[in-house]
PADO-570643 format. One record per residue: y negated, x, z of N, C-alpha, C, O in turn. Coordinates in pm, 1 decimal, decimal comma. Example, Ala and Ser with C-alpha at 12.3 -4.5 7.8 and 13.67 -1.06 7.14 Angstrom:
BEGIN
(atom (569,0; 1319,0; 780,0); (450,0; 1230,0; 780,0); (330,0; 1320,0; 780,0); (331,9; 1423,6; 846,5)),
(atom (225,0; 1285,0; 708,0); (106,0; 1367,0; 714,0); (-3,0; 1290,0; 787,0); (-113,8; 1340,9; 803,9)),
//
This chain:
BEGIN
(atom (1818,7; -232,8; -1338,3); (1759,6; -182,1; -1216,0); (1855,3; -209,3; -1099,9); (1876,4; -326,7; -1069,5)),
(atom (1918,3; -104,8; -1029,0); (1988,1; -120,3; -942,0); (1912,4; -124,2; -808,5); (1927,9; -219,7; -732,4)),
(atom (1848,0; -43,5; -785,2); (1755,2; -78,5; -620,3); (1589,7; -82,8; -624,2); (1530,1; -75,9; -731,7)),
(atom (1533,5; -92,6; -520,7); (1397,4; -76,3; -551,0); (1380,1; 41,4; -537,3); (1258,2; 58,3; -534,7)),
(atom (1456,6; 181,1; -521,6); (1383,2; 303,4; -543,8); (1351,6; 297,1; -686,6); (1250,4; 354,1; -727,2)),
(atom (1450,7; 214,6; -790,3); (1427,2; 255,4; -918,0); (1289,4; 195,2; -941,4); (1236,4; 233,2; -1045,8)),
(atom (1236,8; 130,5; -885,4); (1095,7; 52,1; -915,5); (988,9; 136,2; -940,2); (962,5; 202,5; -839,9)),
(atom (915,6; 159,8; -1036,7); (764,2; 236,1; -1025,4); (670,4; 204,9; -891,7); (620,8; 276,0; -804,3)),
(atom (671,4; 77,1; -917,5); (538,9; 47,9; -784,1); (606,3; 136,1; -640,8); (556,0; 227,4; -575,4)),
(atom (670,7; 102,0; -633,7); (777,6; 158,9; -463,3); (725,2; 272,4; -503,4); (616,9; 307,9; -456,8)),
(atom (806,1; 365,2; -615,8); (784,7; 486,7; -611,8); (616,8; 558,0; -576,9); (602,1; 641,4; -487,5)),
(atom (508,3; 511,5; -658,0); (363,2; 489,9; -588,5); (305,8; 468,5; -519,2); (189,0; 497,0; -492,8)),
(atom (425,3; 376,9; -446,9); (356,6; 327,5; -304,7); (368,6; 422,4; -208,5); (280,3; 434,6; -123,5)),
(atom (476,4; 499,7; -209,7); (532,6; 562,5; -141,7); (462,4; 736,6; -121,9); (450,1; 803,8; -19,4)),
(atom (429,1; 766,1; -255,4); (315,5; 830,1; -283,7); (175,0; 819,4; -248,3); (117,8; 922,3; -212,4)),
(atom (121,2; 727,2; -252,3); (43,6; 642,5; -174,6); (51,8; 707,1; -38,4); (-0,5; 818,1; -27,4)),
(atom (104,1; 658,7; 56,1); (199,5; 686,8; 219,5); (145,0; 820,0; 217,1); (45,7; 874,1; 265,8)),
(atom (224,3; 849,2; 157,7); (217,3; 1063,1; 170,3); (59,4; 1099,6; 171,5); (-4,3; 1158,5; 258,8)),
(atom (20,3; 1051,5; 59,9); (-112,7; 1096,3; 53,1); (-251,8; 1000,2; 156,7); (-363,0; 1035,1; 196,3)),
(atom (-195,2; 907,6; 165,5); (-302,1; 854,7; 330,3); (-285,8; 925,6; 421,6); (-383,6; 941,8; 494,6)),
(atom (-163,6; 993,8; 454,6); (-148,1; 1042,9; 585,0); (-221,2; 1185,1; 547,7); (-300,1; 1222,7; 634,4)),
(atom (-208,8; 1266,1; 438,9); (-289,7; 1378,7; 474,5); (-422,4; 1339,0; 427,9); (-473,9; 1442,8; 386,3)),
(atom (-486,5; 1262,8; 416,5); (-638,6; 1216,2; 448,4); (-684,9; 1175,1; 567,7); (-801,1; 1194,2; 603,5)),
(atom (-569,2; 1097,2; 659,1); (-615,6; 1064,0; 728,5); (-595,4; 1156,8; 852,4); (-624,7; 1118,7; 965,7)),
(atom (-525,5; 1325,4; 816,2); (-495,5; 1391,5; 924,0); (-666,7; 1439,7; 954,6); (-704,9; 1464,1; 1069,0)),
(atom (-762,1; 1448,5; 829,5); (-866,0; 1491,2; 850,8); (-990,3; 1404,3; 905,3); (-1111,4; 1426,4; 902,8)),
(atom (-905,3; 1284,4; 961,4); (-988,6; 1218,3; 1076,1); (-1049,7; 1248,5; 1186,0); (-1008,8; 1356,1; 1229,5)),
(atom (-1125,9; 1203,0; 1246,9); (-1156,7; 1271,5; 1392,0); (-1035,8; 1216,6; 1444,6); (-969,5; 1124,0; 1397,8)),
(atom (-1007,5; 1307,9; 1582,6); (-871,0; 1295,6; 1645,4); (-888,7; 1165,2; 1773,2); (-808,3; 1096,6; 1836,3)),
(atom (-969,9; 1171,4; 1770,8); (-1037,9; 983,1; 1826,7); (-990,4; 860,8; 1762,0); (-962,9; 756,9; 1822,0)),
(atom (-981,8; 881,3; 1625,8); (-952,0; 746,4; 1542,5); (-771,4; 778,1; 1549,6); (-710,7; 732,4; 1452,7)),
(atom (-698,3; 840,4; 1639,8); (-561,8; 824,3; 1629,7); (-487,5; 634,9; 1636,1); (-416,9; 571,1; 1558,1)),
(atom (-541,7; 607,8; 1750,8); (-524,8; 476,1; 1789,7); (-600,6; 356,7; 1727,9); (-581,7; 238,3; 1755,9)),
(atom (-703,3; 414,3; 1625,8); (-820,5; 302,6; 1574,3); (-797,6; 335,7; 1427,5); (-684,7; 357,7; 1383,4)),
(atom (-865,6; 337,6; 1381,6); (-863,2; 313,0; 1194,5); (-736,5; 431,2; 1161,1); (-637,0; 390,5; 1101,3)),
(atom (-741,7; 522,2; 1186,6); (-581,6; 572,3; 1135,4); (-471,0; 510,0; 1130,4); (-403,0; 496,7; 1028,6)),
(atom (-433,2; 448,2; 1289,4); (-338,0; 400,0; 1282,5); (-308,2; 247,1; 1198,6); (-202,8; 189,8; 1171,1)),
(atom (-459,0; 210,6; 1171,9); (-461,6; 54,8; 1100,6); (-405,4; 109,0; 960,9); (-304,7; 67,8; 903,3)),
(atom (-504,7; 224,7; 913,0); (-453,6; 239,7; 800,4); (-343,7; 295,9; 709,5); (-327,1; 296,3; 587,5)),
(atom (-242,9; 365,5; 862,9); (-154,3; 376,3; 816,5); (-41,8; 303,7; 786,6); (28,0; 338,9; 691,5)),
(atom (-3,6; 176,0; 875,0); (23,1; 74,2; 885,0); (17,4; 17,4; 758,6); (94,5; 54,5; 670,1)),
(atom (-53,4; -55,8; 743,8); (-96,1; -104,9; 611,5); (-55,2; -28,0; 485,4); (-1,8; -100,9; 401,9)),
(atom (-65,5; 87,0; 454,0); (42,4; 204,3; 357,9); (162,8; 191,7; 380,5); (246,0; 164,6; 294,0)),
(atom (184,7; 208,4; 490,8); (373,9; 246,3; 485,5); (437,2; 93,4; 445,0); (534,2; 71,2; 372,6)),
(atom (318,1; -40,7; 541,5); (381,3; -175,4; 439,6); (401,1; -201,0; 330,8); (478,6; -289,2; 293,5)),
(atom (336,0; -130,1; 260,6); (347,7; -167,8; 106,0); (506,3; -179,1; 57,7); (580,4; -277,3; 55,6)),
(atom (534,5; -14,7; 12,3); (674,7; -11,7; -21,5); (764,2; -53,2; 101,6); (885,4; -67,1; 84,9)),
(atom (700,0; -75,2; 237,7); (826,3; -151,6; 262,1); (856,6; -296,3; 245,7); (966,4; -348,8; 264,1)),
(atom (748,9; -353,1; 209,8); (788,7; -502,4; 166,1); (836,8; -522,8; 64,6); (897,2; -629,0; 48,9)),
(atom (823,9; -395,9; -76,9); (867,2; -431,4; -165,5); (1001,1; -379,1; -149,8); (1084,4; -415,4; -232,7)),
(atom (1048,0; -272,8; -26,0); (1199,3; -257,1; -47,0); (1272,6; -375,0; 7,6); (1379,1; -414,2; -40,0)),
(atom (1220,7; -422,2; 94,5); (1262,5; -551,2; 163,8); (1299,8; -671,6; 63,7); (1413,0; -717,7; 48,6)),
(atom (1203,7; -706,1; 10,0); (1191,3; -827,3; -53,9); (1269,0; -759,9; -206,0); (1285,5; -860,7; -274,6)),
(atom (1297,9; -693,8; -249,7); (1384,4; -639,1; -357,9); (1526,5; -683,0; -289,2); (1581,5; -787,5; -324,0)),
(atom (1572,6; -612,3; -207,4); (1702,8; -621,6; -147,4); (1720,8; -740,2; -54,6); (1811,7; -747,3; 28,1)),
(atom (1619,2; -841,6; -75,9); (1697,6; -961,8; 12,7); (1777,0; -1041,0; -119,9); (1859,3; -1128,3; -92,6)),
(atom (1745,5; -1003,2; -278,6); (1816,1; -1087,2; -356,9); (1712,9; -1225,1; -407,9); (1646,2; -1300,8; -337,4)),
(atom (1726,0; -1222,7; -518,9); (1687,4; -1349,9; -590,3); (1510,1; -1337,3; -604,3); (1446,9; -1294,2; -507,9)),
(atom (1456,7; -1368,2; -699,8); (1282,3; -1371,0; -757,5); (1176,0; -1432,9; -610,6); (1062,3; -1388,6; -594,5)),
(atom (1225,4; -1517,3; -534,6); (1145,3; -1624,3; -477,2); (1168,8; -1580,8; -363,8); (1130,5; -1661,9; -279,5)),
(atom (1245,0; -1428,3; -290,0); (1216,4; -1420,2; -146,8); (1157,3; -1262,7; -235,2); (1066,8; -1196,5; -184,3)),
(atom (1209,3; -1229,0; -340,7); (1086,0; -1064,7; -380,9); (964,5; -1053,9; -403,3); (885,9; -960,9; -385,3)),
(atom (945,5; -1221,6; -470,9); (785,2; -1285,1; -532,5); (688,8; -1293,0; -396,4); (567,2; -1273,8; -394,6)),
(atom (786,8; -1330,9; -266,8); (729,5; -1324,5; -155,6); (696,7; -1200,6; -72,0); (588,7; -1197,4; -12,9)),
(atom (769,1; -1114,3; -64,3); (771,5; -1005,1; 18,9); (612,0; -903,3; -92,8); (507,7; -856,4; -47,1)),
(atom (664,6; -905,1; -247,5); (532,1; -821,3; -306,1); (431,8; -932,0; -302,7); (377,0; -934,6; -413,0)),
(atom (384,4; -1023,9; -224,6); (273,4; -1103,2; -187,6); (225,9; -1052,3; -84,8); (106,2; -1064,0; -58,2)),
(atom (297,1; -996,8; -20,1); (260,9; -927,9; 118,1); (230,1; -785,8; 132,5); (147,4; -736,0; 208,9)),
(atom (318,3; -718,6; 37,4); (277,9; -575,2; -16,4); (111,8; -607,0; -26,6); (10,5; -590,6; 41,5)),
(atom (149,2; -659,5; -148,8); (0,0; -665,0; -243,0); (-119,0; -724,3; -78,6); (-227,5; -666,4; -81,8)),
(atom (-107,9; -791,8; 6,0); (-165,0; -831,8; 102,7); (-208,5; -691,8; 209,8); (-312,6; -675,1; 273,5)),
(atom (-96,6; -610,7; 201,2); (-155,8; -511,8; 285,0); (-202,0; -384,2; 215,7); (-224,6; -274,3; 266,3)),
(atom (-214,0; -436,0; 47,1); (-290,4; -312,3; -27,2); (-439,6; -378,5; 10,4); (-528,7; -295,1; 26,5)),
(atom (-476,7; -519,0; 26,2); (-649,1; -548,2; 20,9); (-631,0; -544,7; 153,0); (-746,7; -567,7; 188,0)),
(atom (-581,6; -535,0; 233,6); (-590,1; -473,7; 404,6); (-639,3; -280,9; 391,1); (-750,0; -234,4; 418,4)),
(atom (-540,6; -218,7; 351,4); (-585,3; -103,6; 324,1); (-721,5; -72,9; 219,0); (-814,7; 2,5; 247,3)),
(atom (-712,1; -123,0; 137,8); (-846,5; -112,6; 56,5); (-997,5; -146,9; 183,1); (-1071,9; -55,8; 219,3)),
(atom (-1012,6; -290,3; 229,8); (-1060,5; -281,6; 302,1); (-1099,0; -137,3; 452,6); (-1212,0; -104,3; 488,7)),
(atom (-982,1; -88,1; 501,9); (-986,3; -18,2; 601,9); (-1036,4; 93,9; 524,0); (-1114,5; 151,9; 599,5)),
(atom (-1032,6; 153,4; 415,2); (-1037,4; 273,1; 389,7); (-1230,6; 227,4; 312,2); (-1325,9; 297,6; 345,9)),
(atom (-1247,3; 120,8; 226,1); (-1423,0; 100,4; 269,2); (-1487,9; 125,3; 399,4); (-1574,2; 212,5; 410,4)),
(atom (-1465,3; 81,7; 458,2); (-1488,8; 94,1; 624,4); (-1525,0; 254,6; 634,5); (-1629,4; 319,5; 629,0)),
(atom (-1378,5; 286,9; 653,1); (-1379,5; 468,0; 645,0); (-1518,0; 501,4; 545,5); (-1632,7; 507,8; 589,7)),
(atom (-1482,9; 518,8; 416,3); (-1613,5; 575,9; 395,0); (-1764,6; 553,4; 396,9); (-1851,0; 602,0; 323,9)),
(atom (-1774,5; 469,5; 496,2); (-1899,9; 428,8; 569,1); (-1905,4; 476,6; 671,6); (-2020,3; 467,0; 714,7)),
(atom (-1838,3; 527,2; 740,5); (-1832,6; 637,0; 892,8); (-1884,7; 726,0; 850,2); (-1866,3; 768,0; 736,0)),
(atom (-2005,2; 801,5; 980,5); (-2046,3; 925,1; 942,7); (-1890,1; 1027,5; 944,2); (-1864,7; 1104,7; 851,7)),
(atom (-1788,9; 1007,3; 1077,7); (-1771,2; 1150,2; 1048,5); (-1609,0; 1103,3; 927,3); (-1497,9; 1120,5; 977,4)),
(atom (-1615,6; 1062,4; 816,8); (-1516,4; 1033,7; 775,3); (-1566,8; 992,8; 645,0); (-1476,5; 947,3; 574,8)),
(atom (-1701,8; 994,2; 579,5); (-1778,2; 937,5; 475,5); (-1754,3; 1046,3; 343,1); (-1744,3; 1025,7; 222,1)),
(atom (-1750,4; 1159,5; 417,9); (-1786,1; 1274,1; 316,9); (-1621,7; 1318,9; 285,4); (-1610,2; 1417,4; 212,6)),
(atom (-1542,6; 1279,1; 315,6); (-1411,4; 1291,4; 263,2); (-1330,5; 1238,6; 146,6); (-1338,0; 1120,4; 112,7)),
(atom (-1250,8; 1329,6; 83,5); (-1210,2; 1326,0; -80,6); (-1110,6; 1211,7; -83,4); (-992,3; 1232,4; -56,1)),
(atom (-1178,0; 1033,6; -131,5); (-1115,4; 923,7; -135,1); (-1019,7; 941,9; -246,9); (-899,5; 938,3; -220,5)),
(atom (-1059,8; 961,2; -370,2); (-1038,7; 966,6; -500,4); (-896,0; 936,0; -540,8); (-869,7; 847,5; -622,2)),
(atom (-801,9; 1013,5; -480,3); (-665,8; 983,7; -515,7); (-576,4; 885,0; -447,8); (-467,2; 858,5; -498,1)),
(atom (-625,4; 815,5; -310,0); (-586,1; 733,3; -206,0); (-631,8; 645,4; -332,8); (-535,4; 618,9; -404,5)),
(atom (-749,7; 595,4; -377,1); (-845,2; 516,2; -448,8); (-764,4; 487,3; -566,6); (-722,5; 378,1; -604,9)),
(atom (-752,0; 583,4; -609,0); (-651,2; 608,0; -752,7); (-509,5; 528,2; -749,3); (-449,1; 459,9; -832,0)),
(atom (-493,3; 554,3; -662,6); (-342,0; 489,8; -621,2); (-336,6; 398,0; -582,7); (-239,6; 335,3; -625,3)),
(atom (-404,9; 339,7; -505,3); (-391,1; 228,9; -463,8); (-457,1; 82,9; -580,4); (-431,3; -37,3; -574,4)),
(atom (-541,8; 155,4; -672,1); (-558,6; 51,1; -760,6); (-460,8; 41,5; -852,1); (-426,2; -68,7; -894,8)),
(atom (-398,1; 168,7; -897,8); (-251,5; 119,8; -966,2); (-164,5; 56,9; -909,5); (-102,7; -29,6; -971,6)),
(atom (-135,0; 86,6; -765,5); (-1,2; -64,2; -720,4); (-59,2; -173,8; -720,3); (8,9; -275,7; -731,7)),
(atom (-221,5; -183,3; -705,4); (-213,7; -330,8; -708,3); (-244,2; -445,1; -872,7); (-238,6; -566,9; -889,9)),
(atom (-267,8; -357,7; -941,3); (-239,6; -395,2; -1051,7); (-115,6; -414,0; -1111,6); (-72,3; -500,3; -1188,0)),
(atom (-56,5; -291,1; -1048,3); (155,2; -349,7; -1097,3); (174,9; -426,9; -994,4); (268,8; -495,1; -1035,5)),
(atom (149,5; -467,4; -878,5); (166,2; -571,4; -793,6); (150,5; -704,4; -826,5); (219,4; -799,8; -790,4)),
(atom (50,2; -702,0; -900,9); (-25,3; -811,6; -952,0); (48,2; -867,5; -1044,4); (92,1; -982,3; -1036,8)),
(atom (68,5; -779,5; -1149,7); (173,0; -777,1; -1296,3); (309,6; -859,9; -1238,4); (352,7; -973,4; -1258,8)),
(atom (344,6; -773,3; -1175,8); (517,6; -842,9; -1129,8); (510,8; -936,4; -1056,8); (614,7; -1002,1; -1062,2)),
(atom (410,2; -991,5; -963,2); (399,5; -1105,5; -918,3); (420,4; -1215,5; -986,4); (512,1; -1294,2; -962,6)),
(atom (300,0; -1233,1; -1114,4); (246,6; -1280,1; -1218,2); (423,9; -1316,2; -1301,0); (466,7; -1431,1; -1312,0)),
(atom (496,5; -1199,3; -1346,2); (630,3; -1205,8; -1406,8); (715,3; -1300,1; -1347,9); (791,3; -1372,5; -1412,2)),
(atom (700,9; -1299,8; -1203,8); (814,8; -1372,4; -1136,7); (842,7; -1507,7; -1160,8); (753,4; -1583,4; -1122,7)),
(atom (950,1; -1565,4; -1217,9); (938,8; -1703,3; -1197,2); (952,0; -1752,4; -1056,1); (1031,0; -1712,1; -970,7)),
(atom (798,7; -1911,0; -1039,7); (815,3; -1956,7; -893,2); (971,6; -2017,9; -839,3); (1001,1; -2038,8; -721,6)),
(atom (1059,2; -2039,2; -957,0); (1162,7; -2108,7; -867,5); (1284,5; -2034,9; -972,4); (1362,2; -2099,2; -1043,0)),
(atom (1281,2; -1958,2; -967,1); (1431,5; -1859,2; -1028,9); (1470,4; -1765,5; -916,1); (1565,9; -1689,0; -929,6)),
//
């Protein structure tokens, strides 16, 4: 593995990204500054902590950075419950945001789990 593009999770996460943002274009245009912007935030962190923490070098600053990924997938999980408890945002198609986001955090989980704490 030469970078973290080659990584699956990145690659999902990133997928992920793409697909929050056109869910969340079908927000009310009110939530620009409020739950959109939380939840977009929280998406685009994902793969960037894991590109971060890939390319700082060595298990114990990557083991750290996908701690934080994985931290702003139960940030996003959270924000997007929320969402579908809003009237005007309830009746909108979660399914593949949902989909996705439980696969990175299960390979999140996985490679965490792999890492040795002091290698």
């Amino acid at each position: 593995m030469k970078t973290y593009q080659d990584l699956i999770v990145w690659q999902k996460s990133i997928e992920l990204v793409i697909n929050i943002y056109k869910l969340t274009e079908k927000f009310p245009k009110e939530e620009i500054f409020g739950i959109i912007s939380q939840i977009r935030r929280a998406a685009v962190s994902m793969p960037s902590n894991i590109a971060e923490g890939k390319m700082r070098g060595g298990n114990i600053e990557f083991k750290r950075f996908l701690m934080i990924a994985f931290a702003s997938g139960a940030e996003l999980e959270t924000q997007l419950f929320i969402s579908k408890k809003l009237p005007k945002t309830e009746k909108l198609d979660y399914n593949k945001v949902d989909s996705l986001l439980e696969e990175i955090m299960k390979m999140l989980n996985k490679l965490i789990s792999q890492l040795e704490p002091n290698a």
